[in-house]
C-alpha positions as CSV (number, residue, x, y, z in Angstrom):
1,X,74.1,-1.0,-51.3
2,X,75.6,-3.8,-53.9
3,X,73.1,-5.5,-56.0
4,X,72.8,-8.0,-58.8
5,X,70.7,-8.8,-61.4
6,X,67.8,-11.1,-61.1
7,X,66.8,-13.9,-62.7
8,X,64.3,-14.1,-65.3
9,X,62.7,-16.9,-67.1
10,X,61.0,-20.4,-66.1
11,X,61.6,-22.2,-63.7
12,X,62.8,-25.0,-65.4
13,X,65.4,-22.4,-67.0
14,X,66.8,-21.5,-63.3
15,X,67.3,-25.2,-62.3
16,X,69.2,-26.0,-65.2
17,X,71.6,-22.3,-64.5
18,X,71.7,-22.8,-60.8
19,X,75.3,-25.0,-61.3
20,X,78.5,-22.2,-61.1
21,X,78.5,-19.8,-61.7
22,X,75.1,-19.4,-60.5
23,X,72.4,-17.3,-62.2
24,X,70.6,-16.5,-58.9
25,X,70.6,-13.5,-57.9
26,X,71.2,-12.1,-54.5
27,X,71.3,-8.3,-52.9
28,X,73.4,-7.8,-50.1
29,X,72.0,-6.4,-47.0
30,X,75.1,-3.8,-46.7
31,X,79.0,-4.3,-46.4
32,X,81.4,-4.4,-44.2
33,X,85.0,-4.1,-44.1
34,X,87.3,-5.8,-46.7
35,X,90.1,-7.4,-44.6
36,X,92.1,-8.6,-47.6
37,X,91.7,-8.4,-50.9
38,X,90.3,-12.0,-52.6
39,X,93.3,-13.9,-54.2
40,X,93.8,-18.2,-54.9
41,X,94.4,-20.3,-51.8
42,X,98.6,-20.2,-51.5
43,X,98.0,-22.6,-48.4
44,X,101.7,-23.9,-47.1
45,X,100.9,-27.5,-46.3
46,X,104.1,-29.2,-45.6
47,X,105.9,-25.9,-44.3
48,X,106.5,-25.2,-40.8
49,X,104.2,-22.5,-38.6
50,X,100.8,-22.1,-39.5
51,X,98.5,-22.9,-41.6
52,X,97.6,-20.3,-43.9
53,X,93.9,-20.2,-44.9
54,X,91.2,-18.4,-46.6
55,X,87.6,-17.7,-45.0
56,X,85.4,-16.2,-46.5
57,X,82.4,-13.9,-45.8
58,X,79.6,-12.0,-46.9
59,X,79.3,-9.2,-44.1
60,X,75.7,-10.9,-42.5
61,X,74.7,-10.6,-39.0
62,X,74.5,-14.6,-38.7
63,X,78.2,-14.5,-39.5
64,X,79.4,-13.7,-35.9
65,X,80.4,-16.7,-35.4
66,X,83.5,-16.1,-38.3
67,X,84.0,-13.0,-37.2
68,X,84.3,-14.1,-33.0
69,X,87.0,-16.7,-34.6
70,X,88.7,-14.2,-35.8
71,X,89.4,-11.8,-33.3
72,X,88.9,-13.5,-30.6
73,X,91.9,-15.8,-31.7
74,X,90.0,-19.1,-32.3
75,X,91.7,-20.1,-35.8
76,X,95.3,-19.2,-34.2
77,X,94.6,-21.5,-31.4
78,X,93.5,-24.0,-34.0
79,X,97.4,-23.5,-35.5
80,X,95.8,-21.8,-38.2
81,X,96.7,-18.5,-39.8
82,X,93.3,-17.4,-41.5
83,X,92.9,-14.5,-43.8
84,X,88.8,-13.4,-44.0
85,X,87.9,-12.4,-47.7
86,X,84.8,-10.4,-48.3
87,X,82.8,-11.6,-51.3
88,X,79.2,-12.0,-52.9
89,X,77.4,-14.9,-52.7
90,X,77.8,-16.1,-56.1
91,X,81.3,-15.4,-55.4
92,X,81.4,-17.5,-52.2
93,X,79.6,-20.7,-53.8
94,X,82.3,-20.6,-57.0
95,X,85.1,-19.6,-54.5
96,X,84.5,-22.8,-52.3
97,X,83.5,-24.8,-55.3
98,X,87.1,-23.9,-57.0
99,X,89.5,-24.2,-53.8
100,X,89.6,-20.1,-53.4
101,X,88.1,-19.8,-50.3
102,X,88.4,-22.9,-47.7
103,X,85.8,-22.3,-45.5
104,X,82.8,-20.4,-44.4
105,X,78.9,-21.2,-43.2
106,X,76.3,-21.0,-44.9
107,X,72.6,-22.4,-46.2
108,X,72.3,-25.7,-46.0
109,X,69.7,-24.6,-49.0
110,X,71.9,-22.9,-50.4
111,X,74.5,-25.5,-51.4
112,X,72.4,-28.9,-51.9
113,X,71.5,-28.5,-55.7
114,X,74.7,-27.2,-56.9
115,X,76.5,-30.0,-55.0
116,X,74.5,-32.2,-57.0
117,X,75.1,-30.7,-60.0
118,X,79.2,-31.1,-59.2
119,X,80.3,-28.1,-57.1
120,X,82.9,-29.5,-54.9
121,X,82.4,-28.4,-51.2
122,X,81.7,-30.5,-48.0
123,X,79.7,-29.8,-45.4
124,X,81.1,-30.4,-41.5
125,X,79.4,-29.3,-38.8
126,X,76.1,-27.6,-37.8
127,X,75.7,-23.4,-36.8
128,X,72.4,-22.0,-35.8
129,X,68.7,-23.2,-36.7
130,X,66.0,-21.0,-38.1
131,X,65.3,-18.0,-40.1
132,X,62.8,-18.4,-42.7
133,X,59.0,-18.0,-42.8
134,X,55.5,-18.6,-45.1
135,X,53.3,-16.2,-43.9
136,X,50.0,-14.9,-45.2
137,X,48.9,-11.2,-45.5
138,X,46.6,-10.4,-42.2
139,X,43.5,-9.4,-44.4
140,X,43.0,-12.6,-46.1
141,X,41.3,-15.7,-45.0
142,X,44.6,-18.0,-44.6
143,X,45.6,-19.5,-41.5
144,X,47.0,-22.4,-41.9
145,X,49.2,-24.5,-44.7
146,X,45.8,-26.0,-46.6
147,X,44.3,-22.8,-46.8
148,X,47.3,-21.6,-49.6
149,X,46.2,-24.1,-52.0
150,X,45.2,-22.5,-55.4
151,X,46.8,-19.1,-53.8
152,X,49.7,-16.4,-55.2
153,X,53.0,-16.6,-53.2
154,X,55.2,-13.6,-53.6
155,X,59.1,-14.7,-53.6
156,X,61.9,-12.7,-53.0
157,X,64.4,-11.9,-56.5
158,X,63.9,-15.5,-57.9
159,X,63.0,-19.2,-57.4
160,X,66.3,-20.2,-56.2
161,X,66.4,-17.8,-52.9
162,X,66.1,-19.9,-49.2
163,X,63.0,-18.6,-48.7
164,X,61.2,-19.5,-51.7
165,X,63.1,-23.1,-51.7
166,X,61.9,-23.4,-47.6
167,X,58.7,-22.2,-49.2
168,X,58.3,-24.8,-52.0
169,X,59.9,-27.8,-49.4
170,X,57.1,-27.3,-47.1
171,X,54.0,-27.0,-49.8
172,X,55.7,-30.1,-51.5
173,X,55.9,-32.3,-48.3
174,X,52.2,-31.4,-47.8
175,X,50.6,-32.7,-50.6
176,X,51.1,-29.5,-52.8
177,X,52.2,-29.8,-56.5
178,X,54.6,-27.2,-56.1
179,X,54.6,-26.9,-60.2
180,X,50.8,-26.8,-61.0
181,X,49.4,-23.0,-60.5
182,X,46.1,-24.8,-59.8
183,X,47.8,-25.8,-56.8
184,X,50.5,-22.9,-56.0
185,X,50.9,-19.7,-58.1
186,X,54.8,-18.5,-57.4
187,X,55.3,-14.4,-58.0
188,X,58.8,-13.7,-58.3
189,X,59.0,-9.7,-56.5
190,X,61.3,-7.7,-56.0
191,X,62.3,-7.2,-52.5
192,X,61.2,-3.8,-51.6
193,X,57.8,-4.8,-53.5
194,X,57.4,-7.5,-51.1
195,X,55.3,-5.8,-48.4
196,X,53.0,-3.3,-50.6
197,X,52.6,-6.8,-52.6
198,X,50.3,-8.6,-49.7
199,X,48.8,-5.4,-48.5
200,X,47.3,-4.8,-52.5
201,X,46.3,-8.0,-52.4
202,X,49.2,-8.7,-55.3
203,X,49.7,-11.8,-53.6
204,X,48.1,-13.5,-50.8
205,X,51.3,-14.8,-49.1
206,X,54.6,-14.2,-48.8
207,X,58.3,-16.0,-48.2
208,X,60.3,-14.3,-46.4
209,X,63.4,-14.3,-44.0
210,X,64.2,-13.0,-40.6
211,X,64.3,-9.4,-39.4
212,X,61.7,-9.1,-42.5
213,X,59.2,-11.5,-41.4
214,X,59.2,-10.0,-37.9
215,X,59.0,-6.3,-39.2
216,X,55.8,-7.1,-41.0
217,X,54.5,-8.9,-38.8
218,X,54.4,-6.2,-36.2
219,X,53.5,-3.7,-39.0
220,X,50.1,-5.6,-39.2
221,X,50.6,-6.7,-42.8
222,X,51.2,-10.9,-42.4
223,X,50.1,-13.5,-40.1
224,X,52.6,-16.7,-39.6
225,X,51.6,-20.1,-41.1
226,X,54.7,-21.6,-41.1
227,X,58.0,-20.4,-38.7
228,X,61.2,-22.7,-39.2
229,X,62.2,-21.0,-35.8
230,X,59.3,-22.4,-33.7
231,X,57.5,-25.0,-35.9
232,X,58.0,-29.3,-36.1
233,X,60.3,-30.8,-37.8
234,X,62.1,-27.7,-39.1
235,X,62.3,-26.1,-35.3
236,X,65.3,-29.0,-34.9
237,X,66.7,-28.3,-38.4
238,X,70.3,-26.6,-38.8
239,X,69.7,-23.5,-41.3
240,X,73.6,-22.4,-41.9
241,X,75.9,-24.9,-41.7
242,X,80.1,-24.9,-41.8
243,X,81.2,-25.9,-45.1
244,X,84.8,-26.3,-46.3
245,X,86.1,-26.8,-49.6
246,X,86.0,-30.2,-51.3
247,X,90.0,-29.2,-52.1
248,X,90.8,-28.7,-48.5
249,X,89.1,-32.0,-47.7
250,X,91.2,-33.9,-49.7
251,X,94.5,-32.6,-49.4
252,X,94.0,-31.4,-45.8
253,X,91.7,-33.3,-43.6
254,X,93.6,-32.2,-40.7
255,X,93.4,-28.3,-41.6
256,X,89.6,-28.6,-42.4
257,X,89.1,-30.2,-39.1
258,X,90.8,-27.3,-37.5
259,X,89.5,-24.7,-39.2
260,X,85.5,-26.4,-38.7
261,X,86.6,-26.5,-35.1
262,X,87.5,-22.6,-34.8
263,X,83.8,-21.9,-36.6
264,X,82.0,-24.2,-34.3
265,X,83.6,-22.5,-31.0
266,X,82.7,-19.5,-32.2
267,X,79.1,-20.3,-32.6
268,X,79.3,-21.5,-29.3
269,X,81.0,-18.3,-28.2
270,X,77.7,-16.6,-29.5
271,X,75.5,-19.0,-27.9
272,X,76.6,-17.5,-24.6
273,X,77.0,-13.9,-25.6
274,X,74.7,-12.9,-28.6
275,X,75.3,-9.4,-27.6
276,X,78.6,-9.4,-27.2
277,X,78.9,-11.1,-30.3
278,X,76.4,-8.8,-32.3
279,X,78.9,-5.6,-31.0
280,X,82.2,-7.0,-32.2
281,X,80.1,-7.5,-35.7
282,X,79.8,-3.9,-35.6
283,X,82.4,-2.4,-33.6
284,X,84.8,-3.9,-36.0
285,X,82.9,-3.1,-39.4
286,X,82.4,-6.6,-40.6
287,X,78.3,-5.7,-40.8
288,X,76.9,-2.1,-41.0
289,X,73.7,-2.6,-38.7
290,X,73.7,-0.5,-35.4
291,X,74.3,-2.7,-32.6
292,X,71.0,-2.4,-31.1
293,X,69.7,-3.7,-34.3
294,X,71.6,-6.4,-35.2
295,X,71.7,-7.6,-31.0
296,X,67.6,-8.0,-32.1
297,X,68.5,-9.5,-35.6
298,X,70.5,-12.3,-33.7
299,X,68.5,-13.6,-31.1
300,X,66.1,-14.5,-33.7
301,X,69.2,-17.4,-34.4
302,X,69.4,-20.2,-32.4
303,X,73.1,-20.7,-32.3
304,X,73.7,-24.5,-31.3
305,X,77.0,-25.8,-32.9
306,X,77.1,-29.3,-33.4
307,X,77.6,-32.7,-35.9
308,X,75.1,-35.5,-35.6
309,X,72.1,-32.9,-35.8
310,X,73.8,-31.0,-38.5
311,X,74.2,-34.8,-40.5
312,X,70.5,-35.6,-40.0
313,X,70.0,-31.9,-41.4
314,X,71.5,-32.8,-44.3
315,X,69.8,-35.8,-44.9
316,X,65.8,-34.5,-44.4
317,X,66.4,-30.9,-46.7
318,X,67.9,-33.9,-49.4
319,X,64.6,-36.0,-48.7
320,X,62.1,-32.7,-48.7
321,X,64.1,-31.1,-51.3
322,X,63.7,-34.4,-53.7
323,X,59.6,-34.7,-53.0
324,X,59.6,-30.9,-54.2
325,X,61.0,-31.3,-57.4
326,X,64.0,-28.9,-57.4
327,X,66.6,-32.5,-57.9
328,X,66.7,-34.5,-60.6
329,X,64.2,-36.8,-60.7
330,X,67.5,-39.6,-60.6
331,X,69.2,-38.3,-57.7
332,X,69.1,-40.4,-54.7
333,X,68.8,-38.2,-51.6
334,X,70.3,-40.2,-49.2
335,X,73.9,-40.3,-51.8
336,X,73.3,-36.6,-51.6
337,X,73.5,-36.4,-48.5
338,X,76.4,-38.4,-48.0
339,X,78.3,-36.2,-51.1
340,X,77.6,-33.4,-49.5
341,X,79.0,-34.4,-46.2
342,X,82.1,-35.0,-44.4
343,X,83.1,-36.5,-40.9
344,X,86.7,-34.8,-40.1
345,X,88.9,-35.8,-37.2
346,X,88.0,-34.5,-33.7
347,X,84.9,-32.4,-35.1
348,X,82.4,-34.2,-32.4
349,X,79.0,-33.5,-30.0
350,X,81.4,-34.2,-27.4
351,X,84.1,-31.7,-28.4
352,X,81.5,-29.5,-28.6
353,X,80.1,-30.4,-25.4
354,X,83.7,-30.0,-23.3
355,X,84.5,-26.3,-24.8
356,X,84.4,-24.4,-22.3
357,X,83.1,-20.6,-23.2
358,X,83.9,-17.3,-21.4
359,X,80.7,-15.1,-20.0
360,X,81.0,-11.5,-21.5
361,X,79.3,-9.1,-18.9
362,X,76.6,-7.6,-20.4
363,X,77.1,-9.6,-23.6
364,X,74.3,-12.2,-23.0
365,X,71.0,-12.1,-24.8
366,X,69.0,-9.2,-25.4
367,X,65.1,-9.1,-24.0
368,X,63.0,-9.8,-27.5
369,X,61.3,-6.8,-28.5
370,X,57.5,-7.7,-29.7
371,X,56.8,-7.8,-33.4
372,X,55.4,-4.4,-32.9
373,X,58.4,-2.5,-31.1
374,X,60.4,-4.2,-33.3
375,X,58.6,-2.7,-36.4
376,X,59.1,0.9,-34.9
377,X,63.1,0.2,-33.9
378,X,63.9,-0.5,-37.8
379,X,61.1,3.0,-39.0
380,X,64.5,4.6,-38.1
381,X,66.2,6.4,-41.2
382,X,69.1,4.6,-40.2
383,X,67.3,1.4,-39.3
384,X,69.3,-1.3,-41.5
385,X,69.7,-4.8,-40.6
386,X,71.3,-7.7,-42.2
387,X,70.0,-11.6,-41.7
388,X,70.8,-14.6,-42.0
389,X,69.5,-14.7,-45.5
390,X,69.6,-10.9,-46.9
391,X,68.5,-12.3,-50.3
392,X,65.0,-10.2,-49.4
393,X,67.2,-7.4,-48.8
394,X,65.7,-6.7,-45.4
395,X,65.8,-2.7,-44.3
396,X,63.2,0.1,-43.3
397,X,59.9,-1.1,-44.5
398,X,57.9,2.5,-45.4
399,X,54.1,2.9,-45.3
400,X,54.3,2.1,-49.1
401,X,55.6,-1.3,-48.5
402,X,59.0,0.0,-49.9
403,X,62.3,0.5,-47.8
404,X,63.6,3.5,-47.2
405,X,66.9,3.2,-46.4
406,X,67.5,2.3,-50.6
């Protein structure tokens, strides 16, 4: 299992190391196969045949819908002739930001302060909604948002993880001073800490990202106060999002049209067969999960490919993201929006809406397991599962509240 360092220091030091190449760190769930090894964009704009292209990815279970592209022919159809790069996450911001990589999706938290800060990509389309979670250790008196005033909040690696960003965006937009410990006390943990953490009474709440939240939820240890799945306005909110390099956007339009295209289809593609699209993850080594595991870690995702939504996305993290502190305090929100986003020939709702999507048999959605069954699928020695946002490094929690698959 690949990790990297943390971050240490104030707050204040991490906003001001966030801009490429960024000081956050980030474990990766586990690997998967290295297609091709990572070299500069050759492109062959101008030339006849295909267009060559680089896509990158990190080896996730929410990145089925790259992976469905891929094999299933998407980017060819698209004219395209796409080479998939394995990389890190630091890796993948500085790759898009530098014109290595063209494309991928990702965090729509992941990319707003270093796009303010200068880092060149575009975002151009909308993937799947939710993943991230507040929730409050099951012994303790807090039920709902007004009850964590004054309380600790443990926080996976660093302040600059989704969930503690989702975390400080919804204390922020409810009257919280996300800064004053009178008001919230942040506890940077480290991941497999996270779960002994509440149950010591450590910290009263936690942050956390999907399987994670689920697993200790059915372990007993957390109750939900706030699920960006289930609950308003985040239910409606896109949480990865197609992005493309700000270099492809320029000099190709056309190609980062195409290539968006290929990435919505395929989240389409998974739309209709989650569990088709969970297998071909693992069948051809792009994640490590078992496929029972990772079928359960997807249909926690609510893959709805799409633009206008994915705009207005962009938009309301900007606003909430502002009122929380983490821009500067001169940044207008709505030019951040439109800096970080692009509209790219015949990349529309009603593209979307006319694709037409096979039916895999047996490769619809999998019956959701309760919090509880779900807890004892992943007590499995072998039980590891990536997410949409492995920053938590999600994998076997033990009794101990550490994992035992590290």
């Amino acid at each position: 299992m690949q990790t990297f360092g943390s971050i240490t220091g104030t707050r204040r030091a991490w906003l001001g190391r966030l801009i490429l190449p960024a000081a956050a760190s980030i474990a990766l769930a586990f690997g998967g196969c290295n297609k091709a090894a990572n070299a500069p964009n050759s492109g062959n704009a101008g030339n006849a045949g295909p267009t060559k292209l680089k896509v990158a990815y990190l080896g996730l279970t929410c990145e089925a819908p790259i992976f469905v592209a891929y094999e299933k022919g998407f980017f060819k159809d698209e004219g395209l002739d796409v080479e998939l790069i394995k990389t890190d996450w630091d890796g993948l911001r500085e790759g898009l930001g530098l014109g290595k990589f063209d494309a991928n999706h990702t965090l729509v938290l992941f990319l707003l302060k270093p796009i303010e800060q200068g880092l060149d990509v575009k975002i151009t389309g909308g993937i799947h909604t939710g993943c991230l979670r507040i929730q409050a250790g099951a012994k303790t008196d807090i039920h709902k948002l007004a009850d964590l005033r004054g309380k600790k909040i443990g926080v996976p690696n660093n302040m600059g993880s989704p969930p503690s960003l989702f975390a400080t965006r919804v204390l922020a937009s409810n009257g919280f001073d996300t800064k004053k410990k009178e008001d919230v006390d942040w506890v940077v943990l480290p991941p497999e800490g996270m779960g002994l953490a509440v149950k010591n009474g450590t910290v009263d709440a936690l942050a956390t990202a999907e399987p994670m939240g689920t697993i200790l939820l059915g372990q007993g240890t957390v109750r939900t106060v706030v699920d960006q799945e289930v609950d308003e306005p985040y239910k409606d909110e896109y949480c990865c999002v197609s992005v493309v390099s700000g270099k492809l956007a320029r000099e190709n339009p056309a190609a980062a049209a195409k290539v968006t295209r290929a990435l919505l289809k395929g989240a389409k593609w998974v739309s209709v067969n989650p569990t088709a699209g969970s297998n071909l993850s693992c069948e051809k080594k792009y994640v490590g999960a078992k496929p029972e595991m990772n079928a359960q870690a997807i249909s926690k995702l609510n893959y709805l490919p799409g633009v206008a939504r994915a705009r207005q996305t962009v938009e309301d993290v900007a606003k909430e993201v502002k009122a929380s502190g983490l821009l500067d305090s001169k940044t207008d929100p709505m030019e951040l929006a439109k800096k970080a986003w692009i509209d790219l020939p015949g990349v529309t709702d009603e593209w979307v809406k006319g694709l037409e999507i096979e039916k895999v048999a047996g490769g619809g959605p999998v019956p959701r397991l309760s919090p509880e069954m779900l807890a004892v699928m992943f007590a499995g020695k072998e039980a590891c599962c990536s997410c949409c946002v492995p920053l938590i490094n999600p994998g076997v929690l033990g009794a101990d509240g550490k994992y035992l698959c590290q």
